[in-house]
C-alpha positions in Angstrom: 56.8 108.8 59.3 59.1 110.5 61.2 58.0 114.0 60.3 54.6 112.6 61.5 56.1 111.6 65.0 57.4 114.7 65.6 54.7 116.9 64.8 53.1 114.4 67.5 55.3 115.5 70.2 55.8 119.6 69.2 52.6 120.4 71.5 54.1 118.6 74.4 57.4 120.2 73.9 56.2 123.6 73.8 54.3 122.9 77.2 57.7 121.2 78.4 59.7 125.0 77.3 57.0 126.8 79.2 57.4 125.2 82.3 60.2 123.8 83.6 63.6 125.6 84.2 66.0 123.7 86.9 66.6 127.1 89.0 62.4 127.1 89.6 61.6 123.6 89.8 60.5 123.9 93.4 58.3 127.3 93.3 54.9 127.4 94.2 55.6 123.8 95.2 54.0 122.7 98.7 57.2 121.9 100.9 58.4 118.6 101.6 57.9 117.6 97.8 60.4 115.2 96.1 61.1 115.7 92.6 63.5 114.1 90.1 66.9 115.4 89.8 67.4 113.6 85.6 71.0 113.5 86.2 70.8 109.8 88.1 68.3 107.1 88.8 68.9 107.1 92.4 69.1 111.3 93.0 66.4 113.5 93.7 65.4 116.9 95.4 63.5 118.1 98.2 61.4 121.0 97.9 61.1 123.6 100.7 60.4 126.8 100.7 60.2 127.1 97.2 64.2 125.8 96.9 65.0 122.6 95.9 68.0 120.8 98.3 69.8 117.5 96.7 69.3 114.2 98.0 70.1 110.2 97.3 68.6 106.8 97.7 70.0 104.3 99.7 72.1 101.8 97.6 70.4 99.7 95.6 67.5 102.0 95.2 66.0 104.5 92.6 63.8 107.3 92.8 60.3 107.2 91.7 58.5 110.4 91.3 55.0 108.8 91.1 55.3 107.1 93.8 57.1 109.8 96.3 59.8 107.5 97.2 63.1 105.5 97.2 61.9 102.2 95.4 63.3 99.1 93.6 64.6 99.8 89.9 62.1 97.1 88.3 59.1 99.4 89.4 61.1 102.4 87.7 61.9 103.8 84.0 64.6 106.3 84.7 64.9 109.6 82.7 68.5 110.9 82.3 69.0 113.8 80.7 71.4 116.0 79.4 72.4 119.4 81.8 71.3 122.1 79.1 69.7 125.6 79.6 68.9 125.6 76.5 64.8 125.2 75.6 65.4 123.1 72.3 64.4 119.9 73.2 66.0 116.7 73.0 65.0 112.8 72.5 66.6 110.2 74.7 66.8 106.4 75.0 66.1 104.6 78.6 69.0 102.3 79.6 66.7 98.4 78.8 64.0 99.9 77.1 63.4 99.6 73.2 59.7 101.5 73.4 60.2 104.0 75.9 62.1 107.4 75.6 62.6 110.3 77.6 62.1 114.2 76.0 63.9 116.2 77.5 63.9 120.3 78.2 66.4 122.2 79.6 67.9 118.9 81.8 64.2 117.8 82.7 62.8 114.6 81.2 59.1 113.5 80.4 58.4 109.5 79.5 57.0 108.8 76.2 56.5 106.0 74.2 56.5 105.1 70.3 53.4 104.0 68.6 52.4 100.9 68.5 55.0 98.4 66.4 57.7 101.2 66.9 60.8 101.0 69.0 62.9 104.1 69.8 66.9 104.5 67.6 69.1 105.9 70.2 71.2 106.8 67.1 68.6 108.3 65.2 66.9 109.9 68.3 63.8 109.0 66.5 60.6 106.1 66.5 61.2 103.7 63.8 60.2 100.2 62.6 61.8 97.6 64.4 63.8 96.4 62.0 65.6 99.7 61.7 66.7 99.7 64.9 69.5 98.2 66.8 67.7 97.2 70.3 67.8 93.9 71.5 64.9 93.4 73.6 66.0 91.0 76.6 64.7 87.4 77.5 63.7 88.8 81.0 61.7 92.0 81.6 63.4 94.5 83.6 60.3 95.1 84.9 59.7 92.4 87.7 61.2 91.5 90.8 64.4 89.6 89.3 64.5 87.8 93.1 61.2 85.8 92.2 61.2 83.1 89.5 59.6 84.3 86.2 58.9 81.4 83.2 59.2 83.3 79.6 58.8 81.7 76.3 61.6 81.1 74.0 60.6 83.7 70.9 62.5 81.1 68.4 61.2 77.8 69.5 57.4 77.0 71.5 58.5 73.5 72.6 61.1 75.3 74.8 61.1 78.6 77.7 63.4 80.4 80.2 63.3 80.7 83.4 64.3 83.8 85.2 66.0 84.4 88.3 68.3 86.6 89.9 68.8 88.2 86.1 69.8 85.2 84.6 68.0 82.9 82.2 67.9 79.0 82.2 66.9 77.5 79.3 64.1 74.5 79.5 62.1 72.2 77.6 58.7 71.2 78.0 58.0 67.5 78.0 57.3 65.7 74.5 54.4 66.5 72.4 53.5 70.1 74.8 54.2 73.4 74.2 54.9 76.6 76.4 51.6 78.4 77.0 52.9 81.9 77.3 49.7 82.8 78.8 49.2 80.3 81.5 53.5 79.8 81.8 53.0 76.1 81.3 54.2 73.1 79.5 50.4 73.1 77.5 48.9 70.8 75.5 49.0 71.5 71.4 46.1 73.0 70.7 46.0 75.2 74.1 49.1 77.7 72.6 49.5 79.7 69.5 52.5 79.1 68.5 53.3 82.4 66.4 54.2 81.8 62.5 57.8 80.7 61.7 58.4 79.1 65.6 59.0 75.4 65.2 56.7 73.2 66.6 58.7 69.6 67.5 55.9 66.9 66.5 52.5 68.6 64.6 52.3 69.1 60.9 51.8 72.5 59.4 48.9 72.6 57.0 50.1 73.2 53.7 53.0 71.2 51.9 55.0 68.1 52.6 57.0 68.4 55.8 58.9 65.9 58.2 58.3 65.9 62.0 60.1 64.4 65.3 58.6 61.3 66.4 57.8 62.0 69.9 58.5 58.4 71.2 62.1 58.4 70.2 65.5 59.9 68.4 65.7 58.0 65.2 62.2 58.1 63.7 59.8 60.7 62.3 56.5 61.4 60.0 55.9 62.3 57.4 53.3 65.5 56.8 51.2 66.0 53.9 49.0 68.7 54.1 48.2 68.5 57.7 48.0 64.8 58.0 50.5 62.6 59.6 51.4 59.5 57.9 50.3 56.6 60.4 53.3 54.9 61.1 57.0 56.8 61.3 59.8 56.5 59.0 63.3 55.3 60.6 66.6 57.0 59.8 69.7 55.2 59.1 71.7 53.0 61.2 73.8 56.0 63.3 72.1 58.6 62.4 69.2 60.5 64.8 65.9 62.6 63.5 67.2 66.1 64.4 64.2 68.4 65.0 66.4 71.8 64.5 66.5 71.1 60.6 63.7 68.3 60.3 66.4 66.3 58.9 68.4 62.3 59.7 72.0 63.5 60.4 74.6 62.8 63.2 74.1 64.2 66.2 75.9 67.3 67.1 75.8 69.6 70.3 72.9 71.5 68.8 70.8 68.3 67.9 67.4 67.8 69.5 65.6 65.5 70.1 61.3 65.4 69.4 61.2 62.9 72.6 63.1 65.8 75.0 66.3 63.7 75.6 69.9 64.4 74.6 70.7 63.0 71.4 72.9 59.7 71.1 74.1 57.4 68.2 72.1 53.9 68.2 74.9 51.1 68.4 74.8 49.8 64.7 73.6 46.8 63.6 76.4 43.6 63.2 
């Protein structure tokens, strides 16, 4: 696969060699051109009269290339390359990004991205499967405005979702008996979301087998599942004990318990 991936890139490379040199960037370019300088997100040059003159955002800034101008980082994938004169070209990983990867030619980087299912092995300098690779992909996307709430899904659990703000994620939970609609980013009914494969769902019974499910009218009661159908009235647990939707089990409650109903878990007072 990975011979395959670079045979892939070789044609752009060559083009890449052919082109670029940091000592000509700015000839035959019109003047009053900006162009990336690959040594920081927020530097770039001006080009005038075929020279290229150094220059730097304000604070807080980055340069985009596309775009012609200092902008926010969210609307940017910076390129950092290495200072080499040498043509061989090199692969690099882009600070947050798991997809995306820079080649880079004599200190000048073009964006590229794996094939699909692929992320990039900053160790390897190569596309690989996923689970080959050490990238953590964040809860919030580094590409929105961080200053505007965003609502994410939770990838281990559908009944729950994140909202992000300011680059920080708070955790919620959707009301009993709904799901987050990654879609619509709503609390959604049951059968508006697709929940994927292996994400717990609080209170509906998988298809296939015999499974126990969070009664979504309290903390100490569940149903039983038998091949998709729910058994019409619940099951209680023990005196003291709770229904704990992280392991579909009765058990006391601990500071990871859940509850299918949404609220914090608490022991019943037992019975005298």
């Amino acid at each position: 696969m990975n011979r395959v991936w670079l045979l892939a890139v070789l044609l752009e490379i060559l083009l890449l060699q052919a082109a670029l040199s940091n000592n000509t960037r700015c000839v035959n370019r019109p003047d009053g051109v900006f162009i990336n300088d690959f040594t920081a997100c927020d530097a770039f040059y001006t080009c005038l009269r075929g020279e290229a003159f150094p220059g730097v955002c304000p604070i807080g800034f980055v340069f985009n290339e596309e775009l012609q101008l200092c902008d926010h980082p969210w609307n940017v994938k910076c390129l950092i390359c290495p200072e080499s004169d040498s043509f061989e070209a090199t692969f690099e990983p882009i600070d947050g990004e798991c997809t995306y990867y820079s080649v880079c030619v004599q200190g000048i980087g073009e964006l590229r991205e794996c094939a699909q299912g692929l992320q990039f092995d900053p160790v390897e300098k190569t596309c690989d499967l996923a689970e080959n690779v050490n990238c953590e992909i964040p809860l919030c996307p580094n590409n929105v405005n961080p200053n505007v709430p965003l609502s994410v899904p939770n990838p281990s659990d559908c009944s729950r979702y994140y909202i992000c703000f300011m680059g920080e994620a708070s955790e919620r939970e959707c009301a009993p008996t709904l799901l987050f609609n990654p879609e619509t980013r709503l609390c959604d009914l049951e059968e508006n979301v697709e929940c994927e494969e292996g994400v717990p769902s609080p209170t509906s019974c998988p298809p296939t087998g015999i499974h126990y499910v969070g009664n979504p009218a309290d903390c100490v009661s569940y149903f039983v599942c038998l091949n998709g159908e729910k058994s019409p009235t619940p099951v209680s647990c023990a005196a003291g004990l709770i229904f704990d939707i992280t392991d579909s089990a009765c058990r006391p409650p601990n500071e990871e318990s859940r509850c299918a109903n949404g609220e914090e878990p608490t022991v019943p007072p037992l019975m005298v």
